[in-house]
Structure formats: C-alpha cells, structure tokens
C-alpha positions as CSV (number, residue, x, y, z in Angstrom):
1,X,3.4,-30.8,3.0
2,X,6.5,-32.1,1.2
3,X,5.1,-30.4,-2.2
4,X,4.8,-27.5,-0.3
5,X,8.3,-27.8,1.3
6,X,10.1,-28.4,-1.7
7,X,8.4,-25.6,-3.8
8,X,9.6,-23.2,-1.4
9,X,13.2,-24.8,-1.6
10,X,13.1,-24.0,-5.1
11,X,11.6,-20.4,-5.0
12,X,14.6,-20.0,-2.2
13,X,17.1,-21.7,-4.5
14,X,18.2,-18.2,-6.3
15,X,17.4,-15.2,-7.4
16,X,16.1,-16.2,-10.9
17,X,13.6,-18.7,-9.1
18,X,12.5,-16.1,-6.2
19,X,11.7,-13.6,-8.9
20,X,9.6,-16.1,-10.2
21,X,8.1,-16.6,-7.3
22,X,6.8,-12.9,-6.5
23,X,5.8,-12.9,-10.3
24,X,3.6,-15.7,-9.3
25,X,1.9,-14.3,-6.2
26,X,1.8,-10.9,-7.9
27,X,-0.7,-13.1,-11.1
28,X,-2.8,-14.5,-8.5
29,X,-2.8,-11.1,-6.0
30,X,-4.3,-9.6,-9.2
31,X,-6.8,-13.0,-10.0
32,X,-7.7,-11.7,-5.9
33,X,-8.0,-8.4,-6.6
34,X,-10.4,-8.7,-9.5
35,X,-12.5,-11.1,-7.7
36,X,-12.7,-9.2,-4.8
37,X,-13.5,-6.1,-6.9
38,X,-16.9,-4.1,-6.6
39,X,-17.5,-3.5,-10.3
40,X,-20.2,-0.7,-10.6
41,X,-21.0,0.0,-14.5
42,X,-22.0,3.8,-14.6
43,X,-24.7,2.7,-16.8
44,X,-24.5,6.1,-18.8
45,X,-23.9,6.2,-23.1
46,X,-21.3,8.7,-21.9
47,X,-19.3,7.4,-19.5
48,X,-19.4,3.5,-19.6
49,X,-16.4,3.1,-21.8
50,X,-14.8,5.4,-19.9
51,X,-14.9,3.4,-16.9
52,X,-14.6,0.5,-18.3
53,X,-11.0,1.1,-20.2
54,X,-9.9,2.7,-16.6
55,X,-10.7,-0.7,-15.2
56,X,-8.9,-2.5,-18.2
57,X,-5.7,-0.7,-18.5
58,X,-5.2,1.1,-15.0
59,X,-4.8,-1.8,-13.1
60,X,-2.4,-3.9,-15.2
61,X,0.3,-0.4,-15.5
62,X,-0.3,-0.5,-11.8
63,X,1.0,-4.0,-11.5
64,X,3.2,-3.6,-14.4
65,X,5.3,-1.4,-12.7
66,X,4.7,-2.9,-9.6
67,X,6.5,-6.1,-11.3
68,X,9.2,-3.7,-12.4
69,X,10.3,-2.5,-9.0
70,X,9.9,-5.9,-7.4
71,X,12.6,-8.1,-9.6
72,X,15.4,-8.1,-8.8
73,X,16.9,-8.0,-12.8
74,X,15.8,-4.7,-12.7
75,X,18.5,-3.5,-10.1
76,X,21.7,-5.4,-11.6
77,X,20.5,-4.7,-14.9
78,X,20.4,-1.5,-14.3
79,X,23.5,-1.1,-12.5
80,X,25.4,-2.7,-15.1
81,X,24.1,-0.4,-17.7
82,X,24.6,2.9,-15.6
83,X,28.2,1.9,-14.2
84,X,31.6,4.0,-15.8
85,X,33.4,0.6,-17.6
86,X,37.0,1.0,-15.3
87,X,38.6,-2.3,-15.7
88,X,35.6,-4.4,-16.9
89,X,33.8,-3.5,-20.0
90,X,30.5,-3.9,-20.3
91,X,28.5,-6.4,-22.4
92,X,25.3,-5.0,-23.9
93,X,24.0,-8.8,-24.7
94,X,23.6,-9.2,-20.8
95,X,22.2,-6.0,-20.2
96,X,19.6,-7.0,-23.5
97,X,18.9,-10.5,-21.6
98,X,18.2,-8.9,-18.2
99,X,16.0,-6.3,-20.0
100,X,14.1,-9.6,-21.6
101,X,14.0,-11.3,-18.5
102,X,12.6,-8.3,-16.3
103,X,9.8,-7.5,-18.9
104,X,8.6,-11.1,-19.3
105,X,8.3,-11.1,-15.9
106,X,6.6,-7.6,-14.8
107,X,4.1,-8.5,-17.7
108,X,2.6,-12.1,-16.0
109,X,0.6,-9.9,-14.0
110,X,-1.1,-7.6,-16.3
111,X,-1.4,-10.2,-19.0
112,X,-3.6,-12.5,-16.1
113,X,-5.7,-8.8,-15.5
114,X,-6.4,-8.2,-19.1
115,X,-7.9,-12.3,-19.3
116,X,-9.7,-12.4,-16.4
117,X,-11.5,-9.3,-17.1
118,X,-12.3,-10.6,-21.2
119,X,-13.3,-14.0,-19.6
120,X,-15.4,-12.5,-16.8
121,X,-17.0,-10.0,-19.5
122,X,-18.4,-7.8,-17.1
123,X,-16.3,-5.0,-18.1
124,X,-16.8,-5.9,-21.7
125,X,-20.8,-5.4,-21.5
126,X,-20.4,-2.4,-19.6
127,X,-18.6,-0.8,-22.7
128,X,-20.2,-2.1,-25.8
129,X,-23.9,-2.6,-24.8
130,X,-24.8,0.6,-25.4
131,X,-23.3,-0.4,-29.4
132,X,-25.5,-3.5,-29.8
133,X,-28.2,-3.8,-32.1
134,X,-31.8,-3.6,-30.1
135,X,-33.3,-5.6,-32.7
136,X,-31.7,-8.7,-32.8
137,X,-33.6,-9.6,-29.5
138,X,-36.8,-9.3,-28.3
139,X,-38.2,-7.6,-25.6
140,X,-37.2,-4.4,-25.8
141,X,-38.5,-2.0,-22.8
142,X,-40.0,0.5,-25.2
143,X,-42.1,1.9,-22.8
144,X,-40.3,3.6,-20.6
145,X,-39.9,7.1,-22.2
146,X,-36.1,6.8,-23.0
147,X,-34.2,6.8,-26.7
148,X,-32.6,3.3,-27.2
149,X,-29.2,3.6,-26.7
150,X,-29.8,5.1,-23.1
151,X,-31.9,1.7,-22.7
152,X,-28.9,-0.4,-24.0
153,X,-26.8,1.7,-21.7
154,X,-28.3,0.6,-18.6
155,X,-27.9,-3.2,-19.6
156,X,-25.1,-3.9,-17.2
157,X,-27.6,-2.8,-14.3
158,X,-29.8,-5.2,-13.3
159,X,-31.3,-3.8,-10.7
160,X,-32.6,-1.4,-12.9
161,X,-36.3,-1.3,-12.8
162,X,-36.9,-0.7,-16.7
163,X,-35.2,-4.5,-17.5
164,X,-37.8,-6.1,-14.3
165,X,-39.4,-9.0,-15.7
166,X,-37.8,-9.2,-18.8
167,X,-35.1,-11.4,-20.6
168,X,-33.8,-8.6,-22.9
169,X,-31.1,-7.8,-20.6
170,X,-29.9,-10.9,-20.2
171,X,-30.4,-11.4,-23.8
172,X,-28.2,-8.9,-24.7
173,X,-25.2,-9.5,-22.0
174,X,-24.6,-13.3,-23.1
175,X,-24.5,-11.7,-26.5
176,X,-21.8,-9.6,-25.8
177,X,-20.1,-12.0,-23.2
178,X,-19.8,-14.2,-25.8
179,X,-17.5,-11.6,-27.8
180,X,-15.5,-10.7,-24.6
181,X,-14.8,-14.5,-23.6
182,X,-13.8,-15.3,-27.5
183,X,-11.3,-12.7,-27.6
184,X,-9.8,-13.4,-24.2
185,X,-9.3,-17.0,-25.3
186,X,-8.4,-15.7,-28.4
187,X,-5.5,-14.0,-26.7
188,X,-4.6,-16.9,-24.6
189,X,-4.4,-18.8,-27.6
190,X,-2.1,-16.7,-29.1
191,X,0.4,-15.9,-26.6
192,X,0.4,-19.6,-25.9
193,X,1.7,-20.3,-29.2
194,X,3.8,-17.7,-29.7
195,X,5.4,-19.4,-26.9
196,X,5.8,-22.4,-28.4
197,X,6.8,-21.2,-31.3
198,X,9.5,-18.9,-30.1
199,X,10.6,-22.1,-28.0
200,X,10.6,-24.0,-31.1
201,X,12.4,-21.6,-33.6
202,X,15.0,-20.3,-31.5
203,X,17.3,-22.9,-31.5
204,X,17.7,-22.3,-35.3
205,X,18.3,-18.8,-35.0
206,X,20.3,-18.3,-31.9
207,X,24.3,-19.8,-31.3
208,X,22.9,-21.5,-27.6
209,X,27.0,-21.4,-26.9
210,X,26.2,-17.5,-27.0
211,X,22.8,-17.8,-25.1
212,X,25.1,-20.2,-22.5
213,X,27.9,-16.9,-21.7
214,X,25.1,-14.5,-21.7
215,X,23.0,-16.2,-19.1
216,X,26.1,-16.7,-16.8
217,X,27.4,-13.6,-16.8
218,X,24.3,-12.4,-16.0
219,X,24.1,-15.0,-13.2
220,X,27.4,-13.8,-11.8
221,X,26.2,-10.1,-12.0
222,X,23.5,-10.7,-9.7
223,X,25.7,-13.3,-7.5
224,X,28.3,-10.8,-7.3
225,X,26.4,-8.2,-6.2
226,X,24.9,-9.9,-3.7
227,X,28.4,-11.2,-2.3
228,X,29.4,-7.9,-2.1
229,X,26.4,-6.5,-0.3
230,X,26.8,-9.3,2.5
231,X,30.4,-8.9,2.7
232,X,29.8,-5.2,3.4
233,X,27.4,-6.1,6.0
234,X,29.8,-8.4,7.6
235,X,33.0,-5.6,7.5
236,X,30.1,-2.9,9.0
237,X,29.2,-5.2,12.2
238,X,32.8,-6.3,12.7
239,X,34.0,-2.0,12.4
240,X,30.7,-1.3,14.6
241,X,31.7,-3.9,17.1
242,X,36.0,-2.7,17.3
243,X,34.1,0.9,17.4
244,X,32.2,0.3,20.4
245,X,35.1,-2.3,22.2
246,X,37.4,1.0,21.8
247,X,34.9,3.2,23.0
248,X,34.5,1.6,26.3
249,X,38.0,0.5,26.7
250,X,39.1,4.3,26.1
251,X,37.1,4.9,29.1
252,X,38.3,2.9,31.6
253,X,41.6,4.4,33.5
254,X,45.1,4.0,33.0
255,X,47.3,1.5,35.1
256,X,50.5,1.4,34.7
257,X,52.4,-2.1,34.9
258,X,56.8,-2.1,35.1
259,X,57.9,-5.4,33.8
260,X,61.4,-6.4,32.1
261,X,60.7,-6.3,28.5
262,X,61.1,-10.1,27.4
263,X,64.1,-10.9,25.2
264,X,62.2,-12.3,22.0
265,X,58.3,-12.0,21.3
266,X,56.9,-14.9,19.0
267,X,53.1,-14.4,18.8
268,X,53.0,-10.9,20.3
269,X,50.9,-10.1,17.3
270,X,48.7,-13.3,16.2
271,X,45.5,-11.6,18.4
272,X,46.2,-8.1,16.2
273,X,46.3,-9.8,13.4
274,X,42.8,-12.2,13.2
275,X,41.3,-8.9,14.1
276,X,42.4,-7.4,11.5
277,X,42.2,-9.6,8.9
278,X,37.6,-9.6,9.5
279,X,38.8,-6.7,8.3
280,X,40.6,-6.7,5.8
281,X,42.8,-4.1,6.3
282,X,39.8,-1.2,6.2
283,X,39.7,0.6,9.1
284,X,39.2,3.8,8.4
285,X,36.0,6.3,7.6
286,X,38.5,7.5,4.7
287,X,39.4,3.9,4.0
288,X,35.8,2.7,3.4
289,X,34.6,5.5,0.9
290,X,37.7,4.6,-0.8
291,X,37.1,1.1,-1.1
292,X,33.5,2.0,-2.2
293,X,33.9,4.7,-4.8
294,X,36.7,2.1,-6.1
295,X,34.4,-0.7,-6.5
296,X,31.5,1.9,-7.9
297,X,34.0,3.3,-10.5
298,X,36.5,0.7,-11.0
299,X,35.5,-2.6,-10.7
300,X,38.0,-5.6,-11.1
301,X,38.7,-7.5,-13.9
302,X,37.2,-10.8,-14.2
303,X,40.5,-12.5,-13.6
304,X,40.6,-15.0,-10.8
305,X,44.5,-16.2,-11.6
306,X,46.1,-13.6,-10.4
307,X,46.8,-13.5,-6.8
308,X,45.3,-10.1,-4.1
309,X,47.8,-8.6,-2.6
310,X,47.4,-9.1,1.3
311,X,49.7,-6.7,3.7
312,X,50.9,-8.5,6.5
313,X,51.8,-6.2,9.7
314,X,54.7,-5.8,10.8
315,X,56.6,-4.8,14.4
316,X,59.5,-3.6,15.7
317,X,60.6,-3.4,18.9
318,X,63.1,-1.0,19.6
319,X,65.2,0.6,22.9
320,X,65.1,4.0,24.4
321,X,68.3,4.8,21.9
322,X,66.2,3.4,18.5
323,X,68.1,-0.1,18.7
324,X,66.1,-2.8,17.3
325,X,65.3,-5.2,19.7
326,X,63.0,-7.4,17.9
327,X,61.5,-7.1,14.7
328,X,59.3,-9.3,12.4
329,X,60.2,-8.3,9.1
C-alpha cells in the first residue's frame, strides 16, 4: 500500500510525471484491449491481409492520436508556437523539445499494439498463411475439392472442418508464428538499443548546459500557464461572488441615516481596499477582455527585477462648497 501510495505521489508530483502516467495506462488500456479483442480471421486469399493490416495499423493511429490529445506538451507546445512574440520572443529549441517529448510519448502506446500483436501472431497467420509453402509439411487436406491457396487461407480457422483431425494446421501456424514472434522481438530489440545508444552518445553530441535552459523553460511554460489558469479561476469566483453580493444588496431599500460627519477618517477604506486587492484592480467586463487579449498578445517579459505597478485608492472627502475635508493622498 505504501508502493502504491508513493507511485501516485509521484505521478501527482507535475505535469511531466502525470503525462507519464496516462502514457502508461494508455500502453496497458491497449495490452487490455488486444486481449480482450475477438479476432475473427476472414479466412479468404482475398481479404485476410486486408483485415489483418486494419487490425495492425488502425488501432495504434487510434491511440496515437489519442496520446496526442491527452498530453499536456501538446497544449503549451502548441501555444508557444502559435502565440504573436509581444515582449517575449519565442525560442524554437523549446518548442523542438516539447514536440520530442509529446511524440515519445503518444507513441508508447502504439509501439506496445504493434508487439503484442507480432508476439501474439495471430494477426500474423491470418495474413501470410495463405503465402506459405504447402509442401514443407505434411498432411495436406487434398481432398476437399479446393485449389491450395484457398486451403492455406482457411489456416487461421480452426474450426474449419477441412483441417479436423489433422496437424497441418497447426503445422503451418507455429511456422509462421515463429516469423511473427522473431520480428516482434526483433523490434523490441532494436528500439531498446537505440535507446541505449541515444542515452549513451548524446552527451558527446549535445552542450547539456543547453539541454539544462531548454528543459526549464519549457518547465516554466507549462507552470506558467497553469498559474495563470488558477489565478483566473480565483479572480472569476471572487468577481462572481462581489457580482451577486451587489445584486442582492441593490435590492434591499434605502434608509437614510443623519450623522455629523467625523472630523478625520483613518481606516474608512482598509475594508474597500482587501476587497479589491482579490482583485487586483479588474473589475470590469471591459477590464477583463483587456487583461486577457493583453496576456494573449503581449505577454511579459521574463524579468522578475522590476517591480508591478500596484494603484493604491485614494479618497477625498470634501464639503457641500468642494472644501477638502479629508483626503488620503
């Protein structure tokens, strides 16, 4: 239970490790949907390889793009390619790493498809039995009234009555199992060390200083963006809720109170002013397009050493006649 607990912590930990995650449960979803699968060869010289590249390739474009639209690189990366440059230019090597990182990715999935099929081999016999040689096994239904490669054809059907009491058929689909497991082996192989090798040689190759700027700025891209987003949701429930308070309180009635007005006012404001500071100063419809078409066309500069500027209300008090009474400025 504390594996468990502290694999979730990491998969929680950000966004690079969540995306992980669903890349993860989106492998084995497609392990589960394989295995769950009813795989009905056609069992026809016309149509077997047919079906049998519709099951290869379909399903891992399905999941491909299913990886695509799932991770989350795919949103800031896009983003930070499609945005006008304002006061921030863009960086092309972060757009290139987020590209890298979404395709490795989306392609788990597909990749697990593609070796689960060659190491099942059932779609493999399907498509290349009709393609064997008869004559390398013996046992050959010849008397059933059909041309041979109609006979190979129906090989991936067992139930078929021409193969009953005989070990041709299964003759014939270890053969050609045998092909479809060594070249989905082959392929793990390979992509295994092509890892290895690309884990290897890079460091040779590549300034890691370089790789060390692109990866954070790609970090803060995505840690940015989500500040923003919650910072937005925080400003929409704080206008919603002043909204609604001055809804109701416009609709209770007047009452007028005559008091002396007092001769100084220290903290007539402090209550205005914590409202308005959730805030931040945007309390307008006009105000809030503003703010967002700014930060859409004309993002800041990534310059923490200069200072915001924060308005700070100010009130005056004055008599029937415009004197001042009291004023804060």
């Amino acid at each position: 239970m504390e594996r468990m607990k502290l694999v979730l912590q990491y998969f929680q930990s950000n966004s690079e490790s969540i995306s992980n995650g669903i890349c993860i449960i989106l492998a084995l979803v497609s392990v589960k949907l394989y295995t769950s699968f009813d795989f009905n060869c056609p069992c026809l010289p016309q149509y077997n390889k047919l079906y049998s590249l519709g099951v290869m390739i379909v399903p891992p474009i399905i999941l491909f793009f299913l990886g695509v639209l799932v991770n989350r690189h795919t949103g800031v990366m896009m983003d930070e390619w499609t945005r006008p440059v304002g006061n921030r230019s863009k960086n092309p090597a972060v757009v290139k790493y987020l590209f890298s990182a979404m395709l490795q990715r989306a392609l788990l999935a597909p990749m697990v498809w593609i070796l689960v099929t060659l190491l099942d081999g059932k779609i493999f016999i399907c498509a290349f039995s009709a393609t064997v040689d008869p004559g390398l096994f013996s046992g050959v239904p010849n008397n059933t009234g059909l041309d041979i490669i109609k006979i190979m054809a129906k090989v991936p059907c067992k139930e078929d009555v021409i193969f009953r009491n005989s070990s041709f058929r299964k003759a014939v689909s270890r053969y050609v199992r045998c092909y479809s497991q060594a070249i989905g082996w082959s392929i793990l192989l390979f992509l295994i060390i092509l890892g290895a090798m690309g884990r290897l040689i890079k460091p040779f190759f590549d300034d890691h200083a370089t790789f060390l700027q692109t990866r954070y700025w790609s970090n803060y891209l995505d840690v940015e963006q989500k500040l923003f987003d919650e910072t937005c949701v925080l400003h929409a429930r704080d206008f919603a809720r002043k909204c609604v308070v001055l809804f109701f309180e416009d609709m209770t009635e007047d009452s007028i109170l005559r008091l002396p007005h007092p001769p100084f006012i220290t903290n007539g404001s402090e209550s205005w002013e914590d409202e308005e500071e959730r805030l931040h100063g945007v309390t307008k419809q006009e105000k809030v397009d503003q703010l967002l078409n700014k930060w859409y066309y004309s993002k800041p500069e990534l310059d923490v050493t200069r200072k915001a500027h924060k308005p700070r209300p100010c009130v005056t008090w004055e008599d029937r006649e415009g004197r001042t009474l009291y004023s804060d400025v």
